[in-house]
C-alpha positions, 0 to 999 in steps of 0.5 A: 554680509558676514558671509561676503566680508569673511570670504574677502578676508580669507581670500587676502589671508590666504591668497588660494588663487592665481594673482590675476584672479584675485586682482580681479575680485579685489577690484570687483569688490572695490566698485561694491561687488557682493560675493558669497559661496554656494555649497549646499545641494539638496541631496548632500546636505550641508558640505561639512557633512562631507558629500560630493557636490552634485553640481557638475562642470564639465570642460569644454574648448572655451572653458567650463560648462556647469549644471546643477542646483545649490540651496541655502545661497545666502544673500542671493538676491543682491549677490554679484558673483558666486563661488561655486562647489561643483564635481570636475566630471571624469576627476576626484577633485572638486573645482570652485569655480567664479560665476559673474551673475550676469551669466547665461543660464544663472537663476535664482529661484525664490525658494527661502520660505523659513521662519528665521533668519528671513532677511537672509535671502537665502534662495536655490541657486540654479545653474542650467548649461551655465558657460564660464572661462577657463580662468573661472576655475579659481581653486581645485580642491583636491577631493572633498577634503577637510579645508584648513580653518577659517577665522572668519567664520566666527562671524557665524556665533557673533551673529547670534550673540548680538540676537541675545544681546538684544533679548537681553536688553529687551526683556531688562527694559521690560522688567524696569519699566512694568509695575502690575498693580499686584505689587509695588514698585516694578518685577525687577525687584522680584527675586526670581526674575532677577535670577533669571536676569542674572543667569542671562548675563551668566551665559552672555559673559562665558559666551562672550569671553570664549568667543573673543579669547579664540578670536585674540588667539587667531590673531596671535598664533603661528598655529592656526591648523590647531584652532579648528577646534576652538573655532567650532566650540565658540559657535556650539557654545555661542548659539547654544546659549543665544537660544538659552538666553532668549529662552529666559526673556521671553520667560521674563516678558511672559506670554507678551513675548509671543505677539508677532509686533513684540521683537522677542517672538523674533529674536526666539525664531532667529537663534534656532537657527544658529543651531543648523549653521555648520558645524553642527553640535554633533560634529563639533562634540565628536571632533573634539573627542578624536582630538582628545584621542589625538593628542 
């Protein structure tokens, strides 16, 4: 849902498209439309890696005829309208355009079979002679460039942030409560599991300070090009130490961890996925040496 709130907000922080259009979707949104992006292809990978959709519209008398398949359509089971990447043929720029679901030649093919983030929904999305209006076409994108840095997308690390949190919690009732008749009293008061607790807040209280700092800083600077930055470190940051804080939970709770009925097993599958979220650790270390350079 963070995916539909954020696209909600940047389009009213923004305002990329013509008045009408975004009056629609408003009021779309108002009655309790659902709206997500669909970006990814099969071959192109995720688009921040900078690939040319292989999704094709092509211009017609009536408006916009589209082909093509996305993956990773998160929340496509529910979704009202999708927005669309797709390669305007016989031009360099790419076209989003808005496809109401009830749209002929519009599936869904159920494609999602990972092992995290399965709540997701996040199916093909498959678009076969898919006919819209000319208005449809809400945003040119001028060629695939770099767009300007989104907020929003701090929703992406928060995400994963509260996974932690409640393995942390989990895993500090655990200790609090379990008394093997080895010992007297219960393995919080063991000094390595209170390291390892204690390392758990560690990571928790950095991660969570940064994330919150860049969110403050996005809401008070007149700057916000010189945050893209700072916006992908908190997710590198954030998801990396999700998956460290879990790590040492499930080190805490044991081989219990492990058993599919215990959240923990769960909670440890979810936050790798925070690591294949856009932009990827390698991208974010990079463009924060160019900037370095930069500056």
């Amino acid at each position: 849902i963070g995916w539909h709130m954020g696209i909600t907000m940047d389009l009213r922080e923004k305002q990329p498209w013509n008045q009408q259009m975004l009056d629609f979707i408003f009021k779309e949104i108002e009655k309790g439309a659902l709206i997500n992006t669909a970006a990814t292809e099969p071959k192109t990978g995720s688009p921040t890696r900078g690939g040319k959709p292989e999704t094709i519209a092509v211009k017609t008398k009536e408006g916009w005829r589209i082909n093509g398949r996305k993956t990773f359509t998160t929340m496509s089971p529910v979704l009202n309208y999708f927005l669309v990447k797709a390669s305007i043929e016989g031009e360099e720029e790419i076209g989003l355009f808005l496809i109401p679901r009830e749209t002929s030649g519009l599936s869904i093919e159920e494609t999602w079979d990972m092992i995290a983030m399965r709540g997701t929904g996040s199916h093909d999305l498959v678009l076969e002679n898919v006919d819209i209006k000319h208005d449809f076409l809400v945003e040119r994108l001028g060629g695939f460039k770099k767009n300007e840095p989104s907020g929003w997308l701090l929703h992406i690390p928060a995400c994963y942030m509260g996974t932690a949190i409640a393995a942390r919690d989990y895993a500090v009732a655990f200790a609090a409560e379990y008394s093997p008749n080895s010992i007297e009293g219960t393995i919080s008061e063991l000094p390595n599991v209170q390291r390892l607790v204690g390392e758990m807040e560690l990571e928790l209280m950095q991660a969570r300070h940064f994330m919150y700092s860049v969110a403050s800083k996005w809401d008070e600077t007149s700057d916000r090009a010189a945050l893209a930055g700072e916006l992908a470190a908190v997710k590198h940051v954030v998801t990396n130490s999700a998956c460290t804080v879990v790590d040492k939970a499930m080190r805490i709770v044991g081989a219990r961890s492990l058993q599919r009925s215990n959240p923990l097993q769960r909670y440890y599958r979810d936050v790798r996925a925070g690591l294949h979220n856009p932009p990827m650790d390698d991208m974010t270390i990079v463009n924060l040496a160019k900037q370095a350079f930069t500056r």
